[in-house]
C-alpha positions in Angstrom: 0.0 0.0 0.0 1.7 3.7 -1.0 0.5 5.8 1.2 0.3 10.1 0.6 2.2 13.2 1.5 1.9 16.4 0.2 5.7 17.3 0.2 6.9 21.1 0.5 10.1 20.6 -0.4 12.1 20.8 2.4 11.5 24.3 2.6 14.7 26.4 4.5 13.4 27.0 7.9 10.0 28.0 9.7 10.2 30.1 12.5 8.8 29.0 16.5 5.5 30.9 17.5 7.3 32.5 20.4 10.5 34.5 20.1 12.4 34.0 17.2 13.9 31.0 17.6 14.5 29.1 13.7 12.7 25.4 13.6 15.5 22.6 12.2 15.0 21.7 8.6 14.4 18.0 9.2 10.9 19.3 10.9 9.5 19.7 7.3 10.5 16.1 6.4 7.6 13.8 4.9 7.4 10.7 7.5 4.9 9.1 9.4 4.7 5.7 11.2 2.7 3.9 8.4 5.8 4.1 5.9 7.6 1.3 5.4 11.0 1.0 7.2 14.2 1.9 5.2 17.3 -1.0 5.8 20.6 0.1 6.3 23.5 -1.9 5.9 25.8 -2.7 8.7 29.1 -4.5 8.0 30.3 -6.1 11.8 34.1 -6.8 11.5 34.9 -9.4 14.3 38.5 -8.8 14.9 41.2 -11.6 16.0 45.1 -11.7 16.2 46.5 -13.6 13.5 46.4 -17.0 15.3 42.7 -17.0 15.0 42.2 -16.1 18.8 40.8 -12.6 20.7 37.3 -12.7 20.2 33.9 -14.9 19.4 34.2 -18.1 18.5 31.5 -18.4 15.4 32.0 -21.8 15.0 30.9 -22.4 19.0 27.1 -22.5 19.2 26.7 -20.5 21.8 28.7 -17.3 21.6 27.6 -17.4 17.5 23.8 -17.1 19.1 24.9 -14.4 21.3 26.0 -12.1 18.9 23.3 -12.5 17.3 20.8 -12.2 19.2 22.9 -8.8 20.5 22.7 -7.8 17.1 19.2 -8.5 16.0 17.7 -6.7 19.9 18.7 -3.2 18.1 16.5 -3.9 15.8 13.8 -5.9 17.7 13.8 -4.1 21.3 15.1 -0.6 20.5 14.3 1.0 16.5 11.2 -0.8 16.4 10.0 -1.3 19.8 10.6 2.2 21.6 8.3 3.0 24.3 6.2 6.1 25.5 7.9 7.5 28.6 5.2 8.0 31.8 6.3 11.9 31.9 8.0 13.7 28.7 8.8 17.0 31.6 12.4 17.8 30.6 12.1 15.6 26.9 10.2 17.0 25.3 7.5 19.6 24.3 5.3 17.6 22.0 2.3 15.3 22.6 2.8 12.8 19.9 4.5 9.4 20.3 6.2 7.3 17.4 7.1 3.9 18.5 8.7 2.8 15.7 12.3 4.8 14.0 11.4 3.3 10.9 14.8 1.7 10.0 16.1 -1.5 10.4 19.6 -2.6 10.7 21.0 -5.4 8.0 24.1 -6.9 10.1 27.0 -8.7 8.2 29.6 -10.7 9.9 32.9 -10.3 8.7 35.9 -12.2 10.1 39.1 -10.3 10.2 43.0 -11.6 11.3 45.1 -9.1 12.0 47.0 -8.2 15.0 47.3 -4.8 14.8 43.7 -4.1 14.0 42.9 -6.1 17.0 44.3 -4.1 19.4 42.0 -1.0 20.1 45.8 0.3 22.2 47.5 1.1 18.8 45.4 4.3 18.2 47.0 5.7 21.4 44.6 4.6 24.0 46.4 3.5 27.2 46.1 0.5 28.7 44.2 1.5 31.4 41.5 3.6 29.2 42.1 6.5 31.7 42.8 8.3 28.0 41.2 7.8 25.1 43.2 9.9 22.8 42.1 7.8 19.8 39.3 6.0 21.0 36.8 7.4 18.8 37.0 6.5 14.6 37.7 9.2 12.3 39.1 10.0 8.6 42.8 9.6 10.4 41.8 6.6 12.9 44.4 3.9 13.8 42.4 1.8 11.3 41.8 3.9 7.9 44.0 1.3 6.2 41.7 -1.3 7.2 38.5 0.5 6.5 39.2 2.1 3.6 40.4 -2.1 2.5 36.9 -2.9 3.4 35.2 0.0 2.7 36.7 -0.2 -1.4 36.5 -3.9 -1.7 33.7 -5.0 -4.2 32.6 -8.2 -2.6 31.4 -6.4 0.6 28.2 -4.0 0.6 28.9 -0.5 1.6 28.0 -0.3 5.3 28.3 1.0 8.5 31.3 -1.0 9.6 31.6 -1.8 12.9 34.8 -2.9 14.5 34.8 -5.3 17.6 38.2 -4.5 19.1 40.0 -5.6 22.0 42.4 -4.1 24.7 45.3 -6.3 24.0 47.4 -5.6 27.4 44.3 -7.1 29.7 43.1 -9.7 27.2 44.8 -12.8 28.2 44.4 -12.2 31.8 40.5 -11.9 31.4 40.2 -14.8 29.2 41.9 -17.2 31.2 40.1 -16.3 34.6 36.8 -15.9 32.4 35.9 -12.6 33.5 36.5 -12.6 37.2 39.0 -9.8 37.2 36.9 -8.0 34.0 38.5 -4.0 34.2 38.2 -2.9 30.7 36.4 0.7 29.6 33.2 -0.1 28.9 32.1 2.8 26.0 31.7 2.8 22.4 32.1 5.6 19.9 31.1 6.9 16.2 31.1 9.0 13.5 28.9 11.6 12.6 27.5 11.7 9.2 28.8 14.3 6.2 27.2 16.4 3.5 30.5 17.3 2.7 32.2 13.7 1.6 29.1 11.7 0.3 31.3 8.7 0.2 33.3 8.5 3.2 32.7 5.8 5.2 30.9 5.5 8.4 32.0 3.7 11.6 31.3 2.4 15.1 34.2 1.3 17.4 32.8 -1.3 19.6 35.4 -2.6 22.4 35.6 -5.5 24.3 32.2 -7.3 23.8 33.6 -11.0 24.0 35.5 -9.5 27.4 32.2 -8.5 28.5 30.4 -11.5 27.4 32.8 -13.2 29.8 31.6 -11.0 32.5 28.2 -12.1 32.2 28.4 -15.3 31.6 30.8 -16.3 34.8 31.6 -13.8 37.1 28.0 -11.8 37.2 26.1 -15.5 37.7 28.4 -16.0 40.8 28.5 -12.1 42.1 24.2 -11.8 41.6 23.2 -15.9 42.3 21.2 -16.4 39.4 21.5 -17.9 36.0 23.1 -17.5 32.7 19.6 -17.1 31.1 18.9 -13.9 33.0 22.8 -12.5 32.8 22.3 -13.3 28.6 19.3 -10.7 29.0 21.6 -8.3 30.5 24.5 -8.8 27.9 22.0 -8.2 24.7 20.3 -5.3 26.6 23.8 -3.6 26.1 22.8 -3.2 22.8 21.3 -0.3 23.2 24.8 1.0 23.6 25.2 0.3 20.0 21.9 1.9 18.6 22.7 4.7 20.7 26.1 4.5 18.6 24.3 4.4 15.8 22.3 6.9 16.6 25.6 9.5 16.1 25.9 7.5 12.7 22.7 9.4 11.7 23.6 12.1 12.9 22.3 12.7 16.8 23.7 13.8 19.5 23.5 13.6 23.5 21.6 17.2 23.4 19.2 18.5 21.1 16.5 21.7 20.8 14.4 20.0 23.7 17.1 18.9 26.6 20.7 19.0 27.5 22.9 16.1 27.4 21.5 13.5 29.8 18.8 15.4 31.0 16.2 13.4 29.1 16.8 9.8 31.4 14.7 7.8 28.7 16.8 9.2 25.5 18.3 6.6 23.6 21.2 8.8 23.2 21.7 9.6 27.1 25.5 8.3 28.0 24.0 6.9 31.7 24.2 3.4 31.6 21.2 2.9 34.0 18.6 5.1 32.3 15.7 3.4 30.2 17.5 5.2 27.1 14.1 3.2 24.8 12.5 6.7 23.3 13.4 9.1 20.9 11.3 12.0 20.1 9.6 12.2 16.4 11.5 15.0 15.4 14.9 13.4 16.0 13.5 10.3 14.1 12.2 12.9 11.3 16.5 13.8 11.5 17.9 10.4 10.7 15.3 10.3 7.8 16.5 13.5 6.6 20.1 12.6 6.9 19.4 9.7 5.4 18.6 11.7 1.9 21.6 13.8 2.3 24.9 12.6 3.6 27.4 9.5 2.9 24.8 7.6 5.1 22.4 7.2 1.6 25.2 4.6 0.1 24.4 2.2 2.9 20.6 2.1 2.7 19.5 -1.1 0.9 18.8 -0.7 -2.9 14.8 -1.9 -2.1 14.3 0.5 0.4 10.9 2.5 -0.4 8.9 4.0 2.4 5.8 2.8 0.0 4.7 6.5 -0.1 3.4 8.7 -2.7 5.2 12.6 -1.9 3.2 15.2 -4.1 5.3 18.1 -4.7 3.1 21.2 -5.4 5.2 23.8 -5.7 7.9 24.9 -8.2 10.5 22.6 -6.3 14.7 23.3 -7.7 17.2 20.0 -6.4 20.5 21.0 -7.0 22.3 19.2 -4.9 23.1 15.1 -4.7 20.0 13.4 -3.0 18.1 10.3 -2.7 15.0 9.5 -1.8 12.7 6.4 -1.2 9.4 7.1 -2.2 7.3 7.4 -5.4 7.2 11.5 -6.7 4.0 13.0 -8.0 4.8 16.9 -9.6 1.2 18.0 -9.3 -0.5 20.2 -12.4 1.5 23.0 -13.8 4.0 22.8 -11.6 7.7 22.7 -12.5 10.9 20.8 -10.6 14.2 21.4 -11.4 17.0 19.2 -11.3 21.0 20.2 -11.9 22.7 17.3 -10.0 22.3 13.3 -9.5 18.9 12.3 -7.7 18.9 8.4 -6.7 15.2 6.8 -6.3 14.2 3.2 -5.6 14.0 0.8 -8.8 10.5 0.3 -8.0 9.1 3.9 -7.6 7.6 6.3 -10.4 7.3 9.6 -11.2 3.8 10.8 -11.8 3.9 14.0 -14.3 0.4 15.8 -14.2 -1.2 18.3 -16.7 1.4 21.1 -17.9 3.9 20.0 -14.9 7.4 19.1 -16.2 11.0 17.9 -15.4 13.5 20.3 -16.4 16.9 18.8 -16.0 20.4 21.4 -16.2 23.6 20.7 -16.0 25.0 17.4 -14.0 21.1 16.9 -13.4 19.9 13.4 -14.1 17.7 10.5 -11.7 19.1 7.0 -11.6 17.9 4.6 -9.1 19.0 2.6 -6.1 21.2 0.3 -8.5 23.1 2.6 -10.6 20.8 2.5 -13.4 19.0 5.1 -15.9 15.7 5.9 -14.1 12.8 5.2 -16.7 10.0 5.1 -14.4 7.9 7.7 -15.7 4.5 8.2 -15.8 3.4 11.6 -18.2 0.3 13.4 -19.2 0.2 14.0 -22.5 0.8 17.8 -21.7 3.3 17.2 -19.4 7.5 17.7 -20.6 10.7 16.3 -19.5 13.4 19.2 -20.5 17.1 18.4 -21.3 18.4 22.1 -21.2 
């Protein structure tokens, strides 16, 4: 079923009824909880040292369910499960309540050997984590080689990639007394997106899971007297951790227009371990959408992805910069849109030209879809014009 937004384009900024404060421009974007989700890829690198040990065991049963399942609960407990909280006083200002994000993580597993890699210490952490000078990825991160080797390669999707790393001078220790004398940082970090570098990568350092999977599944049974069935709950709920991580992937942060960093206790993207951290306000679902039209984050959306709506643009409408979206277009009667750079659309959508509207495409212009093909998906009236200028 498609369903129907009248879309303003994205118009600059509206202003607040009191003072003169400027509304964001992801406020204007189309979206609304009966749109399908969008799938982004994520590519999770599993790192080891050469020898083949340092980290999950895939070929064990167990710790292969475990990851997982602590893979799959971002998308089943947190992005499409979030939850209303009992008083938004200090959240947010709004009544309405989205319990779904609308996106959905596709995880790939890829095993990597490779010593250096392995060890989160060579980007200038110490071994004590008391400074992370290095800790969080970047263009100049310990493991650009790595990531732009993955990143480039033409057998792996473009992704998020995601790099389970380990602190190499507490390792062995750990592992032999299976968690019992666990003192490893326990944080995570991203990027942010860019409009600036549509295809730099994105990425996630995620330290010392398989460390902390020890943690729960020895030492927290003895130190709480309960089972490895309740302590599993507690290692996958640290997946929130990770959509929160993702969360900076699309571009949020800790603060936004409606409360300061950790102020909002049931924000996903509070840094305090023991708040709920299951809600996100619409608007800052509204921003990962928008970013998600905008910055290197389009290259890892699935090719499929289509929110199977219909966006009706009813103004004269000018795209002149690189942009993709993932719904069907409908330029209503005599109205004219504009295109002078590269517009990506899903290979399954259409473009519904009314009476007297038209396409005029300068420059660079031109629409190809998801896959790198000519977009032909056009549906004219017989007054309606597609321009080559």
């Amino acid at each position: 079923m498609r369903h129907l937004a009248v879309l303003f384009f994205f118009s600059a900024f509206w202003l607040y009824s009191f003072g003169q404060k400027k509304i964001p421009e992801h406020y204007s974007y189309q979206l609304d909880q009966t749109y399908n989700p969008l799938n982004i890829r994520a590519n999770v690198i599993v790192l080891y040292r050469t020898d083949g040990t340092g980290n999950f065991d895939l070929e064990d049963e167990e710790e292969k369910a475990l990851l997982d399942d602590y893979l799959e609960y971002v998308n089943k407990y947190v992005y499409s499960d979030l939850q209303k909280p009992p008083d938004l006083t200090g959240c947010y200002t709004g009544t309405d309540f989205w319990p779904d994000a609308k996106i959905r993580i596709k995880f790939n597993i890829i095993k990597v050997r490779n010593n250096y890699a392995w060890d989160y210490l060579n980007s200038g952490t110490d071994a004590d984590d008391k400074k992370l000078l290095g800790f969080s990825p970047t263009e100049k991160w310990y493991l650009k080689q790595l990531d732009d080797s993955i990143s480039n390669a033409s057998d792996i999707p473009k992704g998020i990639n995601i790099y389970m790393t380990m602190n190499g001078a507490k390792f062995d220790r750990i592992y032999k007394d299976k968690g019992m004398s666990y003192d490893v940082v326990d944080k995570a970090a991203a990027q942010f997106p860019s409009n600036r570098n549509l295809q730099r990568s994105s990425q996630v350092h995620l330290p010392n899971r398989y460390l902390k999977y020890l943690l729960h599944r020895y030492k927290l049974i003895i130190e709480y007297e309960t089972t490895w069935e309740k302590t599993r709950w507690w290692h996958l709920g640290d997946a929130k951790g990770l959509a929160h991580e993702f969360g900076h992937n699309f571009g949020l942060s800790h603060a936004n227009e409606y409360h300061q960093t950790n102020t909002c206790q049931y924000s996903l993207m509070s840094q305090k371990s023991a708040d709920p951290k299951n809600y996100l306000q619409p608007t800052e679902i509204k921003k990962i959408h928008w970013n998600l039209t905008r910055t290197n984050m389009m290259q890892f959306v699935t090719e499929d992805s289509h929110y199977g709506a219909n966006w009706i643009i009813e103004k004269d409408t000018v795209w002149d910069k690189p942009r993709r979206f993932y719904s069907d277009i409908e330029i209503a009667k005599n109205i004219t849109l504009t295109i002078s750079d590269s517009i990506v659309l899903p290979p399954q959508s259409f473009i519904k030209l009314n009476q007297n509207s038209k396409i005029v495409f300068l420059e660079k212009g031109k629409i190809v879809n998801a896959k790198g093909e000519k977009y032909e998906n056009f549906q004219k009236h017989k007054t309606s014009k597609i321009i080559h200028e």
